[in-house]
N, C-alpha and C positions, 0 to 999 in steps of 0.2 A: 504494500500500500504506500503510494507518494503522495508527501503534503507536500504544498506548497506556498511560498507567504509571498502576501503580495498585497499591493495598493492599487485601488479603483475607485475611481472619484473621490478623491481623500479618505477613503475610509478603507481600514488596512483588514485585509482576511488572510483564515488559513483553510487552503482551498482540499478536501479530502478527492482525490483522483479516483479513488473507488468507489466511493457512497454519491460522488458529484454534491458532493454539500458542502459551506461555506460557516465558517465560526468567522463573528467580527471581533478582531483583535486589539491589544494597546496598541498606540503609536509607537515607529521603533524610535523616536526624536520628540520630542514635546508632548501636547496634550490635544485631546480635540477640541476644539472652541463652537461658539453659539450655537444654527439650529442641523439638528442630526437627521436625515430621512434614512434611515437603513430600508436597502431595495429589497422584494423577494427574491433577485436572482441578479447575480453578475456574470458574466462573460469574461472568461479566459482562454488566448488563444483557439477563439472559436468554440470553447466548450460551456456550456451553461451549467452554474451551479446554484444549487436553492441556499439560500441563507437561512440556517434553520436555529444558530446557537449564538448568544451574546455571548462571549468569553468570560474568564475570568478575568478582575481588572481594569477590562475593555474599556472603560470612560474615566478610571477611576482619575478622582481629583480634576477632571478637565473642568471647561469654564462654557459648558454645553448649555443652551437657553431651554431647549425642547428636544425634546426626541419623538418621531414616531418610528414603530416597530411593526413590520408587516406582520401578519398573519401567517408566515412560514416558519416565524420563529416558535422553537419550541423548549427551548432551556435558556434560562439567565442564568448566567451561572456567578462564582460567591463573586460579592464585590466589586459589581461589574458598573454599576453607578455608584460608590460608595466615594462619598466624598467632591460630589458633584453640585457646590454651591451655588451656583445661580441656575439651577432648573426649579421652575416652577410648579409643574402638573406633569404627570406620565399615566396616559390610557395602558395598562397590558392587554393582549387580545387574549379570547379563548382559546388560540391554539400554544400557550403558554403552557404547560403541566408543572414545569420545576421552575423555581425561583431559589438561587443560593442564597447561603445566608449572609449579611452584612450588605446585601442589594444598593440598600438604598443610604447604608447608614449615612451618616451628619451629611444628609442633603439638606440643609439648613432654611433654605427658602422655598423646599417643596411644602406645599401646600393640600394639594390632592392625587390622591393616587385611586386609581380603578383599578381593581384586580381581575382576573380570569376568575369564570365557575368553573375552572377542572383544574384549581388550584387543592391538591391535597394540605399541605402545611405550611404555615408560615414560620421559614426557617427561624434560627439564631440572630437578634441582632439585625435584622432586616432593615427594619425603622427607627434603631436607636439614634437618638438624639438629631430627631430631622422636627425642630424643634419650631417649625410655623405651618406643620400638620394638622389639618383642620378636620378635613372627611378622609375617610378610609371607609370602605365596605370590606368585609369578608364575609366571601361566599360560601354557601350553605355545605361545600364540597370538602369545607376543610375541616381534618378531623386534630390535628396539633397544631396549638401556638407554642414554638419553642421559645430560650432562654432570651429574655432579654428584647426581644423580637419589637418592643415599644417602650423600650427604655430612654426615659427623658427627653417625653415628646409631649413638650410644655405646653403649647397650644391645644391639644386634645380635649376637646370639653365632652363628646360621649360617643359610647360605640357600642353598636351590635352586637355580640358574639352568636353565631347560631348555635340552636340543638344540635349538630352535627360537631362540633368540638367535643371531646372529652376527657383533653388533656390541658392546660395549661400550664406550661414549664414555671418556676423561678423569677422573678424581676421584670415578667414580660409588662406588666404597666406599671412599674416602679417608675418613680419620679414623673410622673404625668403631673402636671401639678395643677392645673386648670380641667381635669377629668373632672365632672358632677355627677355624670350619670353612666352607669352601666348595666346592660344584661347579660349574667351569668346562663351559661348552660345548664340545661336541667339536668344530663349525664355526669356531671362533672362529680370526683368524688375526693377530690383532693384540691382542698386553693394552699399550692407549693408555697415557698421560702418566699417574702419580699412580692410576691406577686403584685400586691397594691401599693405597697410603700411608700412612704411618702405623698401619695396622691391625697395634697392638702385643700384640694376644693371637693371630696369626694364626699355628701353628706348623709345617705345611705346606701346599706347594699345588702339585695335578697340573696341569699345563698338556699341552692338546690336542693329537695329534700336527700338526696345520695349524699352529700358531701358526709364525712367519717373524721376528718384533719382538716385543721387549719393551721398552717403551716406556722416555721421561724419567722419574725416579723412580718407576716403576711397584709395588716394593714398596721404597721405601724406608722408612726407620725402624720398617722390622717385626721388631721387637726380638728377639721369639720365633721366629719364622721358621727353624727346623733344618734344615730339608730339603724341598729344589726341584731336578724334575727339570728339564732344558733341551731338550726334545724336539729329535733330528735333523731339520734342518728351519730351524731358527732361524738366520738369516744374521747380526742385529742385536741389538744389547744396548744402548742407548743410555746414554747421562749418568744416575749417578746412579742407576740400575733398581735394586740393591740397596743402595743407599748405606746403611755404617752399619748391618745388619742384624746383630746382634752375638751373635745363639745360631746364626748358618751355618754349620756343621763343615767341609762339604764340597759339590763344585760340580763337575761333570763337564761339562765343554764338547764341542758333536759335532760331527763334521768338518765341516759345514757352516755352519761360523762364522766370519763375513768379518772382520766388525767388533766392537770393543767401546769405548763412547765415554767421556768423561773422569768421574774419579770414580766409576767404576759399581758397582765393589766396596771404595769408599775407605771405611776404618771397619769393617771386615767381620774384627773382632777374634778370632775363634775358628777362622776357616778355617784347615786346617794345610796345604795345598796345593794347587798350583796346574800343570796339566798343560796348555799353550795347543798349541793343534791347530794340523798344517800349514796351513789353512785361512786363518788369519785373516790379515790383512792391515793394520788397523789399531786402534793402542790408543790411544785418548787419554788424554790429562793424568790423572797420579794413579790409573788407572784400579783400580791395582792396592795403593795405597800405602795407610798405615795399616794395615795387616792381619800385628797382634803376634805373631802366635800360628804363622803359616805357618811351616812348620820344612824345605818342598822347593818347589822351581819346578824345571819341566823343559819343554823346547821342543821340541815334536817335530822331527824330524833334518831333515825335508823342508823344514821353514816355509822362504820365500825371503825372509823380512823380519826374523824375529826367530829370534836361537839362543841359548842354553843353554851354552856353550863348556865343553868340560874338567869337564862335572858340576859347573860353579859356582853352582847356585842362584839364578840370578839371570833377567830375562830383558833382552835386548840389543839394541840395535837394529843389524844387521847392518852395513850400510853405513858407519853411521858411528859404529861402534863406541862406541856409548852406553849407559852401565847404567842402564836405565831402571825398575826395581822389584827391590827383593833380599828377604833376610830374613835372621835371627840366626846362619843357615848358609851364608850367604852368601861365597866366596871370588874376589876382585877377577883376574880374570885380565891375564895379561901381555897388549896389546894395546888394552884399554881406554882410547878416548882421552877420556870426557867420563863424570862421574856426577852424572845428572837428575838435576835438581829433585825433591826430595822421593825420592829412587829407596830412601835407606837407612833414613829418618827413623822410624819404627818400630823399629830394631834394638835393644827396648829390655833385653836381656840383654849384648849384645854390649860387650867391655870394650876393643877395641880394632881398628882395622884398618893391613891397611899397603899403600901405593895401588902400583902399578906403575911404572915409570919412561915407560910410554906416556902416560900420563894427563897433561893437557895442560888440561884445567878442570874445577871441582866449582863444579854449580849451586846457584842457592837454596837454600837450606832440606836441605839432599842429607844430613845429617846430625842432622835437627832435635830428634827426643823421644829422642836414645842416650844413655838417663839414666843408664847404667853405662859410657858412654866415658872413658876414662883418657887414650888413647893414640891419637894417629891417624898413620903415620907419611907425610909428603908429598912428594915427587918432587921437586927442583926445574925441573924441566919445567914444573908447576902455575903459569901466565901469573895 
C-alpha cells in the first residue's frame, strides 16, 4: 500500500493508493488560516480520491475562521481542531461516526457546534475549555460522555443529555460555571468524581431513580445548588460530593444509605438539618462539620452504629460513645466519653458548653470557629 503526501489547493492530504481515500493533514510549514472548505474529493495525477478523514492535529492551533466539512468525511480524528481560536461555529454532518478526543479543545470563540446522530460518544476533552460555548446538542445516539469532555466551558448555561447516555465519565461539566440547568439521564447509575464541580450557577439537579453513587466531589463548590433530591436507591455519597455547596437548605437521605465519606457535606452552610437513616453505616471524617446554620440532627432509633441520645442534636458514635458532629442546639449528654475532631467547631452562636463528667478526651480542633465561646466548663476526667 503507497501513501502519498501532498498539497491541493492549500490544503495538505495523505492520499491512500489502495483505498483511493484522502486524510487532511497539518501543514508541513505554518498553520492554516481563515475560511477552510474541505472538498469530497481531490485529484491526483488523474486519480480521484474521497476525502473521508480529518487527521490528527490537522488544524491544530491554526487561525481558521470556518470550516465546512463535506459529507464524505467520516473520522475526526484526536485534536484535529484543538486549539483553533478564532473559529466560531462548526456544523459536523451525519456521515461523521468518530470524533477524537481533544477535537475541539480551547477553541475559545466557538460558540456552536452541531453534532452528527450517528455520533456514539463524546470523546475525552472534546470541548474542554472552549469557553464562549453557548449551544451544543447531543444526539440521542450517544451512549458515553467521556473524561473531561466539557471541562470549563464557562459560557454553558444548559444542556440536554439524552436517555441514550448511561455513562458519564469524571469532570465532564466540571467548571461550567454559568450551567443552570441540566437533564440527567434516566439510565444513569453512577454521577462519577467532579462531574459537576464547581458549576457555581447550577441551582438544582434531578438525579435518576438508578443512580447507587454519587461520586468524589461530584457537585462540589456549586454554590447555588438549593435543592437535590437523593433518589432511594443511593447506597454511597463519597468525599467531598457536596463539599461546601452553600445555598443547600435541605437534604433528605433514603433508607438505602450505607455510606457517607469524609467531608461530603463539610461547608454546606445553610443546611438546617440533618435526619441520618437507620441504614447507614459509615460516616467519614468531617463528613458533617462546618454546617453553621443546622439548628436539628436526629438519628433514627434503629441505626446500630450511630444515635441521637436524649434528643441531643448531635450524632454519636454508638460504641464508643463519640460526638462526632453537633450544632448550636447541641446538648453534650451524660455518657459521652470522646468529642471528635472538629464535631462542634461551627457552633458559631453558641456562648458556652458544659462537658459531662464521662468525657475523658476532646479532639483537634473539637471546638474551633465558637467565635461566641465564653465558657467551656471541663470535667476533670478530660486526660
Amino acid at each position: 500500500m503507497k501513501k502519498i503526501d501532498t498539497a491541493i489547493n492549500n490544503i495538505r492530504y495523505t492520499l491512500n493508493s489502495k483505498t483511493k481515500t484522502a486524510t487532511v493533514i497539518p501543514q508541513r510549514t505554518g498553520k492554516y488560516k481563515g475560511d477552510i472548505a474541505i472538498p469530497e474529493t481531490v485529484v491526483y495525477h488523474n486519480t480521484t480520491y474521497l476525502v473521508t478523514k480529518i487527521g490528527e492535529d490537522a488544524f491544530r492551533a491554526g487561525k481558521i475562521t470556518s470550516v465546512t466539512i463535506p459529507n464524505t468525511i467520516t473520522t475526526i480524528e484526536q485534536a484535529a481542531f484543538c486549539q483553533c481560536t478564532e473559529l466560531l461555529t462548526v456544523v459536523v454532518p451525519n456521515s461523521v461516526k468518530t470524533i477524537g478526543s481533544m477535537a475541539f479543545m480551547e477553541c475559545k470563540k466557538i460558540v456552536s457546534v452541531t453534532l452528527p446522530n450517528t455520533l456514539k460518544q463524546i470523546t475525552g476533552c472534546m470541548f474542554m475549555q472552549c469557553y464562549s460555548l453557548v449551544h451544543i446538542n447531543i444526539p440521542d445516539t450517544v451512549k458515553i460522555i467521556k473524561r473531561a469532555a466539557f471541562y470549563g466551558c464557562t459560557s454553558l448555561r444548559n444542556i440536554i443529555i439524552p436517555d441514550s447516555v448511561t455513562r458519564i465519565e469524571g469532570s465532564a461539566f466540571s467548571n461550567c460555571k454559568s450551567l443552570c440547568d441540566v437533564t440527567i439521564p434516566k439510565y444513569l447509575t453512577r454521577i462519577e468524581g467532579f462531574t459537576f464541580g464547581r458549576c457555581k450557577s447550577l441551582e438544582r439537579i434531578t438525579l435518576p431513580a438508578g443512580v447507587t453513587t454519587i461520586g468524589i466531589q461530584a457537585f462540589c463548590e456549586c454554590e447555588s445548588l438549593n435543592s437535590v433530591n437523593i433518589p432511594n436507591g443511593v447506597t454511597n455519597i463519597q468525599s467531598l460530593a457536596f463539599y461546601c455547596c452553600h445555598s443547600l437548605k435541605t437534604i433528605s437521605f433514603p433508607n438505602s444509605l450505607i455510606r457517607v465519606g469524609a467531608m461530603a457535606f463539610r461547608g454546606c452552610d445553610s443546611i438546617l438539618s440533618f435526619v441520618i437513616p437507620a441504614s447507614l453505616r459509615s460516616i467519614g471524617k468531617d463528613a458533617f462539620t462546618g454546617c453553621a446554620s443546622v439548628e436539628s440532627i436526629i438519628v433514627e432509633e434503629d441505626n446500630p452504629i450511630y444515635d441521637s441520645r436524649h434528643h441531643c442534636n448531635a450524632i454519636i458514635h454508638t460504641r464508643t460513645n463519640t460526638l462526632l458532629a453537633g450544632c448550636d442546639n447541641t446538648t453534650i449528654p451524660d455518657g459521652i466519653k470522646v468529642i471528635g475532631e472538629h464535631a462542634l467547631d461551627c457552633c458559631y452562636t453558641r456562648t458556652s458548653f458544659i462537658l459531662p463528667n464521662s468525657v475523658t478526651r476532646i479532639e483537634t480542633g473539637a471546638f474551633r470557629f465558637c467565635k461566641a465561646l465564653t465558657e467551656i466548663v471541663i470535667p476533670s476526667t478530660v486526660k
